[in-house]
PDBQT receptor file of N, H, CA, C and O in Angstrom, charges set to zero:
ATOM      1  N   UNK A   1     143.538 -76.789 -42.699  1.00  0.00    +0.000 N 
ATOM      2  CA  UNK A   1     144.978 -76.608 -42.592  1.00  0.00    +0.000 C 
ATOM      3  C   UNK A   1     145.524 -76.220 -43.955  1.00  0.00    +0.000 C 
ATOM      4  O   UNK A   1     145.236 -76.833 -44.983  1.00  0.00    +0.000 OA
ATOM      5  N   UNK A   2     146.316 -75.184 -43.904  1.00  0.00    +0.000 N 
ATOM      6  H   UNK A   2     146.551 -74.686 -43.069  1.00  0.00    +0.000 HD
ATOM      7  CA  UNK A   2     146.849 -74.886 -45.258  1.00  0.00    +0.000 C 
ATOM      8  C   UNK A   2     148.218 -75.108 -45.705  1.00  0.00    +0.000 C 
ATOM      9  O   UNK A   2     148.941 -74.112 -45.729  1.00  0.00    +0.000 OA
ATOM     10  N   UNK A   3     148.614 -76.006 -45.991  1.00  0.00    +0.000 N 
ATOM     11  H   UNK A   3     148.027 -76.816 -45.972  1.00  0.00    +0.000 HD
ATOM     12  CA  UNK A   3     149.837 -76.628 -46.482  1.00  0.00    +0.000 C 
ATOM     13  C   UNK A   3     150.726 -76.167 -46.800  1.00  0.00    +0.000 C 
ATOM     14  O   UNK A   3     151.857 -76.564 -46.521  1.00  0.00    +0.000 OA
ATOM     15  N   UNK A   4     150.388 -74.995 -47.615  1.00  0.00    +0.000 N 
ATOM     16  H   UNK A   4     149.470 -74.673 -47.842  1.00  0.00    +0.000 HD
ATOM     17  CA  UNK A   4     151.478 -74.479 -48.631  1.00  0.00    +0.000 C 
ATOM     18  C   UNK A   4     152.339 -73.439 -47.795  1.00  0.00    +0.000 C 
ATOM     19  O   UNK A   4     153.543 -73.179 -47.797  1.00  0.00    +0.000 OA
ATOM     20  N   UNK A   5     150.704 -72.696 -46.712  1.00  0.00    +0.000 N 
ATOM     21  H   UNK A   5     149.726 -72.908 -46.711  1.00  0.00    +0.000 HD
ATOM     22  CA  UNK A   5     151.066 -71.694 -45.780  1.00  0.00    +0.000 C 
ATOM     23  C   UNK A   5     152.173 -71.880 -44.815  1.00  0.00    +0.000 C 
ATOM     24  O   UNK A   5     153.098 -71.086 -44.647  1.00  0.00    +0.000 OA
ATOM     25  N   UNK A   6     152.000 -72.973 -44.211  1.00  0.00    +0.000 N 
ATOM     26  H   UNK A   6     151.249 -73.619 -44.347  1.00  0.00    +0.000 HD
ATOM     27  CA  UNK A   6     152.835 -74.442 -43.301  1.00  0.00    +0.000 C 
ATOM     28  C   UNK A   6     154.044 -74.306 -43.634  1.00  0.00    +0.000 C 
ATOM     29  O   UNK A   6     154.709 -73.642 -42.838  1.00  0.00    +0.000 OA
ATOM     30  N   UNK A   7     154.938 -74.966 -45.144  1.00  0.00    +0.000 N 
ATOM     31  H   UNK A   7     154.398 -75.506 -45.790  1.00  0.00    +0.000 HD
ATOM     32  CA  UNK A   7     155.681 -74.895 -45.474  1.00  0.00    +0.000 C 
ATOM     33  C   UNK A   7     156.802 -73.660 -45.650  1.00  0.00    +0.000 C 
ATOM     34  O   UNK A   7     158.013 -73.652 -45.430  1.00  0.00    +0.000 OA
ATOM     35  N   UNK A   8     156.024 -72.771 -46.066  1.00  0.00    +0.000 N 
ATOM     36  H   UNK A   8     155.040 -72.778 -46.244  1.00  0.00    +0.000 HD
ATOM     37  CA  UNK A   8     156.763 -71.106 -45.852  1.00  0.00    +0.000 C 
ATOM     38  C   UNK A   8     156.942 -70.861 -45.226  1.00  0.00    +0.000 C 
ATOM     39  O   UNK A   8     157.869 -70.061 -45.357  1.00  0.00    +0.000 OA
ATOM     40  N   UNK A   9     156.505 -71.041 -43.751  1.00  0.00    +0.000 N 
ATOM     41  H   UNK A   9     155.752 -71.690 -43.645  1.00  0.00    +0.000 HD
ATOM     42  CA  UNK A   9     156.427 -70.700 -42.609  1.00  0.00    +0.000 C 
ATOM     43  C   UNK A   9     158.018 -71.405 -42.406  1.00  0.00    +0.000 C 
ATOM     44  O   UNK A   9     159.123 -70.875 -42.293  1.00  0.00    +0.000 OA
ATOM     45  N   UNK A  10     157.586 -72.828 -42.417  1.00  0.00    +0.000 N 
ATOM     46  H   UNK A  10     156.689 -73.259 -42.509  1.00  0.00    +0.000 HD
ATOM     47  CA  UNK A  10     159.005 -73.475 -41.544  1.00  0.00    +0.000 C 
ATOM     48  C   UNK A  10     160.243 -73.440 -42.650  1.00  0.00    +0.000 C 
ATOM     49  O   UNK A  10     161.232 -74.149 -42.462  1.00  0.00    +0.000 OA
ATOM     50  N   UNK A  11     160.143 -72.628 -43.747  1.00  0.00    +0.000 N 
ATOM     51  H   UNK A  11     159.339 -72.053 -43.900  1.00  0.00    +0.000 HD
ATOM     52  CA  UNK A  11     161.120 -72.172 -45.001  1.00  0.00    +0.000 C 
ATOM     53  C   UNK A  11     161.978 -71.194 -44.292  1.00  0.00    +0.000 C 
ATOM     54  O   UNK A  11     163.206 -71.239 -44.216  1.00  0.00    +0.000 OA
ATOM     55  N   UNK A  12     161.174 -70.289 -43.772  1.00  0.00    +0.000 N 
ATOM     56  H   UNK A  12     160.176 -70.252 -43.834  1.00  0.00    +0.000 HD
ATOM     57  CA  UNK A  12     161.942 -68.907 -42.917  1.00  0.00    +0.000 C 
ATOM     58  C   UNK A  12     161.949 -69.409 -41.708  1.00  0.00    +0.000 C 
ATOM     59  O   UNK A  12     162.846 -68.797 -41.129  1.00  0.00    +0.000 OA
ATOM     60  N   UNK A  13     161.215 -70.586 -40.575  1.00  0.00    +0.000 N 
ATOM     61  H   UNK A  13     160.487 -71.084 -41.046  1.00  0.00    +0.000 HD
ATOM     62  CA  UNK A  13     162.524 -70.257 -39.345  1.00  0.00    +0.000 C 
ATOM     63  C   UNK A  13     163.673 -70.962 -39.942  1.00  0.00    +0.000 C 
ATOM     64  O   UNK A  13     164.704 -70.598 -39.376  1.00  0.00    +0.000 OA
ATOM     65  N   UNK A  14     163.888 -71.816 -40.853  1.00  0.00    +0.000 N 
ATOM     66  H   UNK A  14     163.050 -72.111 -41.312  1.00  0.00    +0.000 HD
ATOM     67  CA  UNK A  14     165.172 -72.513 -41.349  1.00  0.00    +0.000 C 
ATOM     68  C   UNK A  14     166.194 -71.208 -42.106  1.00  0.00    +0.000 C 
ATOM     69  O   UNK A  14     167.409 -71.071 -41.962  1.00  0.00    +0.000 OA
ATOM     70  N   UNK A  15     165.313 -70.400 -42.880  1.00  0.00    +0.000 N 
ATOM     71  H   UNK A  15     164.326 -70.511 -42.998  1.00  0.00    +0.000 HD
ATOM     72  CA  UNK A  15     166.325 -69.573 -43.119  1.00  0.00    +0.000 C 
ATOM     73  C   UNK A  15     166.864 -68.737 -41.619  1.00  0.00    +0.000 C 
ATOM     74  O   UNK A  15     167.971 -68.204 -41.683  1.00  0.00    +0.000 OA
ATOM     75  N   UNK A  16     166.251 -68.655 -40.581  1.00  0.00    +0.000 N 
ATOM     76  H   UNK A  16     165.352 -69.089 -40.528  1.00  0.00    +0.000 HD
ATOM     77  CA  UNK A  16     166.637 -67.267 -39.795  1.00  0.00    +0.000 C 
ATOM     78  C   UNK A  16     168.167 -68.375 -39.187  1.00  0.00    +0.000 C 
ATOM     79  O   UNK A  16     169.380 -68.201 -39.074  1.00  0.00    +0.000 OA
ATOM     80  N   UNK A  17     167.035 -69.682 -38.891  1.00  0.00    +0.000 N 
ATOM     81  H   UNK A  17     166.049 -69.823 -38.983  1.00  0.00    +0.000 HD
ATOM     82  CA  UNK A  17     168.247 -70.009 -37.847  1.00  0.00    +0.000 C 
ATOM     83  C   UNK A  17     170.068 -70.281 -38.231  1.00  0.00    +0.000 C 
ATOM     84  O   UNK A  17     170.657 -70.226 -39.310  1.00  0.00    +0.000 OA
ATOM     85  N   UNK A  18     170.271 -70.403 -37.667  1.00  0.00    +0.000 N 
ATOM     86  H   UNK A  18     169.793 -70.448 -36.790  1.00  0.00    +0.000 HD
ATOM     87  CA  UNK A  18     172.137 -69.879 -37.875  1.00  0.00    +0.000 C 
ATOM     88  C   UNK A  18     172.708 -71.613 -36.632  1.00  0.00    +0.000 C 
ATOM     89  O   UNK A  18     172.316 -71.936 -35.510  1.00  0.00    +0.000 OA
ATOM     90  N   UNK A  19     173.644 -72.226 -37.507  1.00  0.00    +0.000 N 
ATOM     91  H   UNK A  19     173.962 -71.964 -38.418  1.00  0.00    +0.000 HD
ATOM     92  CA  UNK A  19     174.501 -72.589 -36.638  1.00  0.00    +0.000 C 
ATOM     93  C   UNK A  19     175.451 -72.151 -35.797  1.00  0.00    +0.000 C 
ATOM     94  O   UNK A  19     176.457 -71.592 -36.236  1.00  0.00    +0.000 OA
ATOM     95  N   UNK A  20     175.204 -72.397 -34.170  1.00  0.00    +0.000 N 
ATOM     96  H   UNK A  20     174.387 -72.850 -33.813  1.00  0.00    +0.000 HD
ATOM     97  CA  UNK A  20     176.092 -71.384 -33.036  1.00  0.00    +0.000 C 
ATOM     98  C   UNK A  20     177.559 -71.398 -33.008  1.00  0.00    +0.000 C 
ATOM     99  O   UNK A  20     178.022 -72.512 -33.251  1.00  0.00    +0.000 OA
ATOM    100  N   UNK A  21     178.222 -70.687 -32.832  1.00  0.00    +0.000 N 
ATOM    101  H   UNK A  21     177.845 -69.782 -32.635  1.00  0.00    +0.000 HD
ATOM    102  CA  UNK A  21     179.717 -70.373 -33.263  1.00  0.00    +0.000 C 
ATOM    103  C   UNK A  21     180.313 -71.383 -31.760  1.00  0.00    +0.000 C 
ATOM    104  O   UNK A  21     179.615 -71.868 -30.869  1.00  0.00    +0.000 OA
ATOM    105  N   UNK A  22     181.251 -71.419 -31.864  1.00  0.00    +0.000 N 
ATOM    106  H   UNK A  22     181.818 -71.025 -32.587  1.00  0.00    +0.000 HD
ATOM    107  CA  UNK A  22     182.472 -72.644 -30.793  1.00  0.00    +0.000 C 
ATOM    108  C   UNK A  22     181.343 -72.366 -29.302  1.00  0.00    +0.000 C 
ATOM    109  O   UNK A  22     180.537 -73.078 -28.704  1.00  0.00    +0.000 OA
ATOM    110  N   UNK A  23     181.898 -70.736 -29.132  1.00  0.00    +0.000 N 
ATOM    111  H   UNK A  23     182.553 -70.157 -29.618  1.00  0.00    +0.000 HD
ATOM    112  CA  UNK A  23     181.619 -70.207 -27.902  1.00  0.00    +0.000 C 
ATOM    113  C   UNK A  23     180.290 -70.631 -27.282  1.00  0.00    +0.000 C 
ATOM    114  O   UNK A  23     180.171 -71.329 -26.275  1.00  0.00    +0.000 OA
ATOM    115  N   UNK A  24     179.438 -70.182 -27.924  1.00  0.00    +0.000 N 
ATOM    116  H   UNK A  24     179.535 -69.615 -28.742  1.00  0.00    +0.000 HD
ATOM    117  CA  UNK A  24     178.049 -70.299 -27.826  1.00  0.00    +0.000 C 
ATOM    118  C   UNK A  24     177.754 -71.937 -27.402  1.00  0.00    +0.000 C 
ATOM    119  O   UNK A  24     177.117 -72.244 -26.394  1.00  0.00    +0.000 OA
ATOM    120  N   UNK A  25     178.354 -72.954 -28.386  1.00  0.00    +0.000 N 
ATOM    121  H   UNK A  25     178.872 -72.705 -29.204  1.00  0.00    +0.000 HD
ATOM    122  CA  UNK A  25     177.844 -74.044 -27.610  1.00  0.00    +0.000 C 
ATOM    123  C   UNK A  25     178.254 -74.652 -26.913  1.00  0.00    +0.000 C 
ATOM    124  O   UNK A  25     177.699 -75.633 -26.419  1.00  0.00    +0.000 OA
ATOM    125  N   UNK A  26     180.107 -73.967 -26.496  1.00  0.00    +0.000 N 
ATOM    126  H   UNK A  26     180.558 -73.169 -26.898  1.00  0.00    +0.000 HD
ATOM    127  CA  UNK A  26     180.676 -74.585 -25.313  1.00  0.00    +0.000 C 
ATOM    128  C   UNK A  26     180.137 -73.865 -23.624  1.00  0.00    +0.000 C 
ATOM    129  O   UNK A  26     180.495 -74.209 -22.498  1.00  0.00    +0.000 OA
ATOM    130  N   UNK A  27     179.191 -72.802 -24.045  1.00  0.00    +0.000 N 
ATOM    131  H   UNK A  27     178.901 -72.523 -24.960  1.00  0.00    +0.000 HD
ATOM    132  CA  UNK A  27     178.642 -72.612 -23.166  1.00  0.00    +0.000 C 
ATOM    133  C   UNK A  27     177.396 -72.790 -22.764  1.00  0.00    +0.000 C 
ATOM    134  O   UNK A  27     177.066 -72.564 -21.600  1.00  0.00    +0.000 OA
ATOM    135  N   UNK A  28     176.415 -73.290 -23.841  1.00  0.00    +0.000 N 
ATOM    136  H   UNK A  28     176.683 -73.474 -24.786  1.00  0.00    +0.000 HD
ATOM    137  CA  UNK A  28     175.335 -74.506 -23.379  1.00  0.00    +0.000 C 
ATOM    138  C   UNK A  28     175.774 -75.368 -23.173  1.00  0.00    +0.000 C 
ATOM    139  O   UNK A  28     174.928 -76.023 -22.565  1.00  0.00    +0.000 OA
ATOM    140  N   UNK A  29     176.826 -76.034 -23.286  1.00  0.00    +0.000 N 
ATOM    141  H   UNK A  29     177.513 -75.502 -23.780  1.00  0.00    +0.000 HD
ATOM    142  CA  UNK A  29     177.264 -77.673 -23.393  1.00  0.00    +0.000 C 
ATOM    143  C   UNK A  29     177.609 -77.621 -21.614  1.00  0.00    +0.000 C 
ATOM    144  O   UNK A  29     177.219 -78.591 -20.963  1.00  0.00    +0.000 OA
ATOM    145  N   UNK A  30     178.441 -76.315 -20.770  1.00  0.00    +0.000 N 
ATOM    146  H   UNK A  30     178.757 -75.528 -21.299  1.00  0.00    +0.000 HD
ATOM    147  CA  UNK A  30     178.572 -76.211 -19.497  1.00  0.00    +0.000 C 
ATOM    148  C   UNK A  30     177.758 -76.504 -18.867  1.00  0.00    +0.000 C 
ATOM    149  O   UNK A  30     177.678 -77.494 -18.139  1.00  0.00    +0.000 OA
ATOM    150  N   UNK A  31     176.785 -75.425 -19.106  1.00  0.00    +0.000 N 
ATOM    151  H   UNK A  31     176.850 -74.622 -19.697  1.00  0.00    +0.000 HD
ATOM    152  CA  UNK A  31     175.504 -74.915 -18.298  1.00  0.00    +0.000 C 
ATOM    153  C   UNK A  31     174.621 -76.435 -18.029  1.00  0.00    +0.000 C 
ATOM    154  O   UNK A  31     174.202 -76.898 -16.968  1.00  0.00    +0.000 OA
ATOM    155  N   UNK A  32     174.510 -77.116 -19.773  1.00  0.00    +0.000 N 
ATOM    156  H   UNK A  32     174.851 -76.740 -20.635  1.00  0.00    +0.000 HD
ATOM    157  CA  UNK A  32     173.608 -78.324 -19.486  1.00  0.00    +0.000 C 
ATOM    158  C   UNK A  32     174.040 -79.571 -18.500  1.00  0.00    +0.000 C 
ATOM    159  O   UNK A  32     173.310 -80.460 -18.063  1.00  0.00    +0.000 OA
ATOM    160  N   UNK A  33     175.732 -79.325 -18.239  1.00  0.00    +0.000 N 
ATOM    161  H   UNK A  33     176.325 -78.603 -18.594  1.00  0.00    +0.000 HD
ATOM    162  CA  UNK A  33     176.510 -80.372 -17.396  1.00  0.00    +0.000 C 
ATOM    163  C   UNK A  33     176.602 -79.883 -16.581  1.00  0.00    +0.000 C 
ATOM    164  O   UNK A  33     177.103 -80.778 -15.900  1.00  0.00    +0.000 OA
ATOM    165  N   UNK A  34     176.507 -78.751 -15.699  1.00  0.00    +0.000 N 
ATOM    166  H   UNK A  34     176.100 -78.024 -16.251  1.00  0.00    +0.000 HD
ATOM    167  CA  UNK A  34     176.275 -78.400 -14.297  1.00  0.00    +0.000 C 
ATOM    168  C   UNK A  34     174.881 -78.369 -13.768  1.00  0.00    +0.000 C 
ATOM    169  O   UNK A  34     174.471 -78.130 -12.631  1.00  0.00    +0.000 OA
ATOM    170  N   UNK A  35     174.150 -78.717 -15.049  1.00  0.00    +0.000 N 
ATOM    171  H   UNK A  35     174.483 -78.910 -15.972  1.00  0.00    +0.000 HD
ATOM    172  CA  UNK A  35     172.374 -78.961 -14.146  1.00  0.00    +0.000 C 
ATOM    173  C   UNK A  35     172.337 -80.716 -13.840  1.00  0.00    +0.000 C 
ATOM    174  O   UNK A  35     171.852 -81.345 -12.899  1.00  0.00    +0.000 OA
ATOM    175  N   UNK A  36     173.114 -81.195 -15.146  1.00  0.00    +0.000 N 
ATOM    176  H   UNK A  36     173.507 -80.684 -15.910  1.00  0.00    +0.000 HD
ATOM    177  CA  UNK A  36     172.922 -82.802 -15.183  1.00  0.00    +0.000 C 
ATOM    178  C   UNK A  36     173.535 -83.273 -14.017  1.00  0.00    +0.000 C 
ATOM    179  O   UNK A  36     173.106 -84.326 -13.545  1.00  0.00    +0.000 OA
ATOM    180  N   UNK A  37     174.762 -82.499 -13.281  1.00  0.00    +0.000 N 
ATOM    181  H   UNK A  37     175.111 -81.644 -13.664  1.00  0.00    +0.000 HD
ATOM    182  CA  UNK A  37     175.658 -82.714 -12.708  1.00  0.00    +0.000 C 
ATOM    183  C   UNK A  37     174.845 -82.295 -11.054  1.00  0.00    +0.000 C 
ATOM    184  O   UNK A  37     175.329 -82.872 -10.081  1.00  0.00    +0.000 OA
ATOM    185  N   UNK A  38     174.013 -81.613 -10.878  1.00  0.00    +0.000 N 
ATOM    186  H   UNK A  38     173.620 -81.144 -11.670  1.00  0.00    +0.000 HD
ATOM    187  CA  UNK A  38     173.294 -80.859  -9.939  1.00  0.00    +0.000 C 
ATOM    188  C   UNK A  38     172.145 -81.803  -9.602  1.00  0.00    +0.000 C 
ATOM    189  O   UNK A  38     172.057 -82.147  -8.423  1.00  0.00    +0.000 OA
ATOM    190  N   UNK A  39     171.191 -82.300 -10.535  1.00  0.00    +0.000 N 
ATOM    191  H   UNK A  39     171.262 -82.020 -11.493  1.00  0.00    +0.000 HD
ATOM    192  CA  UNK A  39     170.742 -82.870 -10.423  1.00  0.00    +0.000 C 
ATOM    193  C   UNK A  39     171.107 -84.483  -9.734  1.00  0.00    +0.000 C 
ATOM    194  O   UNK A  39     170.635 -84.897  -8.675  1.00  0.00    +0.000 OA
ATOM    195  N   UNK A  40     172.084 -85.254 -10.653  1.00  0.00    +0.000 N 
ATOM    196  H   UNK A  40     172.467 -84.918 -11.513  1.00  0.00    +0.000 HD
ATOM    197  CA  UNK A  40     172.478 -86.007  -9.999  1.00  0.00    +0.000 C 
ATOM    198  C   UNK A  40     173.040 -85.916  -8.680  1.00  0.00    +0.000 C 
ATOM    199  O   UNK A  40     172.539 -86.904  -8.141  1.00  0.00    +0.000 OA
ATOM    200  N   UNK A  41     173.664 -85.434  -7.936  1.00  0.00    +0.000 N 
ATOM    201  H   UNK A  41     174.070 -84.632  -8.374  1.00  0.00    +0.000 HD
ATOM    202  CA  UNK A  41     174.036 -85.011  -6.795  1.00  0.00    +0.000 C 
ATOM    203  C   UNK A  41     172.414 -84.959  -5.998  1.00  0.00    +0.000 C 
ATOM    204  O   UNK A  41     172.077 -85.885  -5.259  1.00  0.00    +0.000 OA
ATOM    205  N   UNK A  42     171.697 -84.026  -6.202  1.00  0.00    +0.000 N 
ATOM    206  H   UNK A  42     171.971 -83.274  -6.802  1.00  0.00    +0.000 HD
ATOM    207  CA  UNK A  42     170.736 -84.088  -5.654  1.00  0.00    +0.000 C 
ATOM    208  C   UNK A  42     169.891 -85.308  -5.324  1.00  0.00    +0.000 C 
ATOM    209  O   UNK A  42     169.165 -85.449  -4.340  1.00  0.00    +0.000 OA
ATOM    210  N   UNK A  43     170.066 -85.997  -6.122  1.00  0.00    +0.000 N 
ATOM    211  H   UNK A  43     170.656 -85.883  -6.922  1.00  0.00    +0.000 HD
ATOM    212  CA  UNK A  43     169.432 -87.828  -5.852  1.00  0.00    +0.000 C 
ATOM    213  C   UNK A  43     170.454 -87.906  -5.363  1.00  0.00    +0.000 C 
ATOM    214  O   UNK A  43     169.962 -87.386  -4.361  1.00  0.00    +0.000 OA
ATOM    215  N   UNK A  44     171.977 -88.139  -4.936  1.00  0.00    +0.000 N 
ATOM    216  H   UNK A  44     172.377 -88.561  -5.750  1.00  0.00    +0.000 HD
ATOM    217  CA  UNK A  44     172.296 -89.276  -4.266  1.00  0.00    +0.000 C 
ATOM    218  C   UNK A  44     172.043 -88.300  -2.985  1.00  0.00    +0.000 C 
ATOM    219  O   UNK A  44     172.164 -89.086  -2.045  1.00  0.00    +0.000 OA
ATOM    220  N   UNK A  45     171.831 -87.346  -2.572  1.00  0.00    +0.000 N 
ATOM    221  H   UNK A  45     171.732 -86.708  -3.336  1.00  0.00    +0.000 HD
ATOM    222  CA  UNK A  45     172.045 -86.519  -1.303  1.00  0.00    +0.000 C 
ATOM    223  C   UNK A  45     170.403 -87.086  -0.545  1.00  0.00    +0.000 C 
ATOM    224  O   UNK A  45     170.170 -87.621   0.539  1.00  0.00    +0.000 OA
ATOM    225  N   UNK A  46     169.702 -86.770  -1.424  1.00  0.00    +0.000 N 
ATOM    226  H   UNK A  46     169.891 -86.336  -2.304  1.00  0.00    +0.000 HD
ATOM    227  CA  UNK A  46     168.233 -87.660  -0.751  1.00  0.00    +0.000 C 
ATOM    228  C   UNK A  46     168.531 -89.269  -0.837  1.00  0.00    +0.000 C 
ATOM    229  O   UNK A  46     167.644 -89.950  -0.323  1.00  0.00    +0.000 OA
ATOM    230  N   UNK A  47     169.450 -89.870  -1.309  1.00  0.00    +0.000 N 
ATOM    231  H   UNK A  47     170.171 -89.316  -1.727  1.00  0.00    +0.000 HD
ATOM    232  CA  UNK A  47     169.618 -91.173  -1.559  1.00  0.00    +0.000 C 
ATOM    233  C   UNK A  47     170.261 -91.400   0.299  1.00  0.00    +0.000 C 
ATOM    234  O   UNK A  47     169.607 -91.730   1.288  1.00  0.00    +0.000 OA
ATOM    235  N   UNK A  48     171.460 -91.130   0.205  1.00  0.00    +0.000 N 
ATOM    236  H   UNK A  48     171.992 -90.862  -0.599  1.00  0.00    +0.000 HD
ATOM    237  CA  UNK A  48     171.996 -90.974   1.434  1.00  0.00    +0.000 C 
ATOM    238  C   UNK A  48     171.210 -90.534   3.051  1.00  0.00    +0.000 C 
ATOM    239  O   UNK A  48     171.389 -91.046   4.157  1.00  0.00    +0.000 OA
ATOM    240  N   UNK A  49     170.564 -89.722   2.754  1.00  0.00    +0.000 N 
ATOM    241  H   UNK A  49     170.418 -89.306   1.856  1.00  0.00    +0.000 HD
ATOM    242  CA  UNK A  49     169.654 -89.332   3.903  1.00  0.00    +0.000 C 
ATOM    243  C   UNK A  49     168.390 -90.528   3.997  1.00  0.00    +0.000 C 
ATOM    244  O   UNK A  49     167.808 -90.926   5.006  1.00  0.00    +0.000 OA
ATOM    245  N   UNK A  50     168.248 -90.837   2.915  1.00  0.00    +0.000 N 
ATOM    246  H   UNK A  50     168.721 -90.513   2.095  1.00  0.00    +0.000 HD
ATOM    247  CA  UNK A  50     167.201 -91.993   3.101  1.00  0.00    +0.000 C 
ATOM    248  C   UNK A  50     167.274 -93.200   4.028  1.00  0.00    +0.000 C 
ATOM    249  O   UNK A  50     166.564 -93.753   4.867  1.00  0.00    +0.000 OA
ATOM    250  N   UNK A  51     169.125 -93.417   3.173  1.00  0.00    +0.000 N 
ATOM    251  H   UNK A  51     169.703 -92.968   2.492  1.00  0.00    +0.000 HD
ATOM    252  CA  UNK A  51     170.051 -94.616   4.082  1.00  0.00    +0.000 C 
ATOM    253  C   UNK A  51     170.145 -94.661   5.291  1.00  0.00    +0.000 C 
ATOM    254  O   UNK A  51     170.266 -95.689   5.958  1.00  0.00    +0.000 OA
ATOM    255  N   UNK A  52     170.076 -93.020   5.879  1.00  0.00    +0.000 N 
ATOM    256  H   UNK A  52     169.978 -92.186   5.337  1.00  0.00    +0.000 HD
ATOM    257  CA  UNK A  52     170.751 -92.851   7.186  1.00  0.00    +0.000 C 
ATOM    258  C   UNK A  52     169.420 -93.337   8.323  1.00  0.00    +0.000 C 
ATOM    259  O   UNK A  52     169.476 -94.058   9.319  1.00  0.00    +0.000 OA
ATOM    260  N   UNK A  53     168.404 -92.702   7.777  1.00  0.00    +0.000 N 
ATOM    261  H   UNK A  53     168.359 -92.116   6.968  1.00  0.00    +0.000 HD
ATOM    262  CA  UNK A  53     166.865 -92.834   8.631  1.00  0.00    +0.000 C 
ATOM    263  C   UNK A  53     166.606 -93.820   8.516  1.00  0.00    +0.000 C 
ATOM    264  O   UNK A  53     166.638 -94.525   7.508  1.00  0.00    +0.000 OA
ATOM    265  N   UNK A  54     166.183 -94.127   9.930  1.00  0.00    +0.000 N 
ATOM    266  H   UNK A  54     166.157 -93.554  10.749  1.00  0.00    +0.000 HD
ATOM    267  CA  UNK A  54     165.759 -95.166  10.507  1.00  0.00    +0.000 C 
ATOM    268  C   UNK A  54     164.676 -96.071   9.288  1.00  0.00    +0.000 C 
ATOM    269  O   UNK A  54     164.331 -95.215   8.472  1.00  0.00    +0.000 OA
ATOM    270  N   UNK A  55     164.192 -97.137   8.988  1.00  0.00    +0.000 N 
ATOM    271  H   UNK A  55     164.472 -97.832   9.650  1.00  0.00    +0.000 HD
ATOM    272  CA  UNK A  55     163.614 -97.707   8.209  1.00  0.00    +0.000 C 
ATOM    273  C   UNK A  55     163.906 -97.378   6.648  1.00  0.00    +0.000 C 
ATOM    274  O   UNK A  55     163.194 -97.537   5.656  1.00  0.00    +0.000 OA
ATOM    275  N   UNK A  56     165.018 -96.939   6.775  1.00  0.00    +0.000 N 
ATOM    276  H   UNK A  56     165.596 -96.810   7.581  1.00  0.00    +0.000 HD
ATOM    277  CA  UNK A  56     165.181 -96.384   4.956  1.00  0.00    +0.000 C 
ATOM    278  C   UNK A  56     165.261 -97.767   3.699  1.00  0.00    +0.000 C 
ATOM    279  O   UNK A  56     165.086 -98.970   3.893  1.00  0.00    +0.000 OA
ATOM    280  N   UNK A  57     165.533 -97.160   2.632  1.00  0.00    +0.000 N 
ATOM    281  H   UNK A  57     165.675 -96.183   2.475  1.00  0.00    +0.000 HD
ATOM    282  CA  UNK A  57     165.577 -98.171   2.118  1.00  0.00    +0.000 C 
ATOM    283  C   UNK A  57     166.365 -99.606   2.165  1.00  0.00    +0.000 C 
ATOM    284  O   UNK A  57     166.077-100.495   1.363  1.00  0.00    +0.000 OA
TER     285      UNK A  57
């Protein structure tokens, strides 16, 4: 393993990367709350159908 090589390496993705402007992360910040939001829904919808069938939980 070459150390020094290592270090340069993760020197330039730190230089490339850029902190995302307002926009940019109010629109990951959506996207990630309509999956979190999707998801949950999706458990209680199998939660509910579980309830309904006969021997459910």
């Amino acid at each position: 393993m070459d150390v020094p090589y290592d270090l340069t390496s993760y020197v330039r993705v730190l230089k490339l990367a850029s902190t995302p402007s307002w926009q940019e992360f109010s629109q990951v910040a959506k996207i990630a709350g309509a999956g979190i939001l999707l998801v949950g829904l999706l458990g209680f919808v199998i939660f509910v159908v579980m309830m309904l069938l006969p021997g459910g939980v």
